[in-house]
C-alpha angles and dihedrals in degrees: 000000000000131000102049092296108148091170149357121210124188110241116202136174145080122323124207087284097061087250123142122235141182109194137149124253118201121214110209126193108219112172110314086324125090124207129199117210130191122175112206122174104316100332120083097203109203131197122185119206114174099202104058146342087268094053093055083046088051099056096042078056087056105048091050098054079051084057099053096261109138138190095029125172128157135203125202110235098170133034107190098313095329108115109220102179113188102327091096113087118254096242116208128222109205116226109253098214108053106072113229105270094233089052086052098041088044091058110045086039100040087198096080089054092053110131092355127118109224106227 
């Protein structure tokens, strides 16, 4: 792959409108720096990571739940030129707004927390 592209993950999920979207997003390697870029409807959204290709990935996750996207998860379908297909995981991003349902049923039940550590 030309162009600094060292891979190219599939990112689907929900964006702010509550519409779902399948899109990919390209991890350049600029420098020592990596950069994840994802191009949806008019807007190309950019996250820079210095220590790998999923850290930039992470952070564009990130920025996007702080932009109201939801139910996000990514799948690596190229790694340099190599064509993966579907034999990478889909890796899910939890949404940082929305509390985990047992946390919330532990705690206003008590019952369901019983002899369990929080994390």
């Amino acid at each position: 792959m030309s162009g600094g592209i060292v891979e190219k993950h599939q990112l689907a999920g929900f964006d702010e409108r509550a519409r779902g979207f399948n899109r990919v997003v390209e991890v350049h390697r600029i420098e020592r720096m990596y950069r994840a870029v994802l191009k949806y409807e008019v807007a190309q959204i950019a996250a820079e990571g210095d220590a790998s290709g999923q850290a930039s990935l992470e952070a564009l996750i990130r920025q996007l739940h702080a932009g109201g996207f939801t139910q996000l998860r990514s799948q690596m379908s190229f790694r340099g030129d190599d064509y993966l297909g579907s034999r990478e995981p889909w890796i899910e991003y939890p949404d940082p707004r929305v509390p985990r349902l047992s946390g919330i049923l532990a705690r206003w039940f008590g019952w369901l927390g019983k002899g369990r550590t929080n994390p």
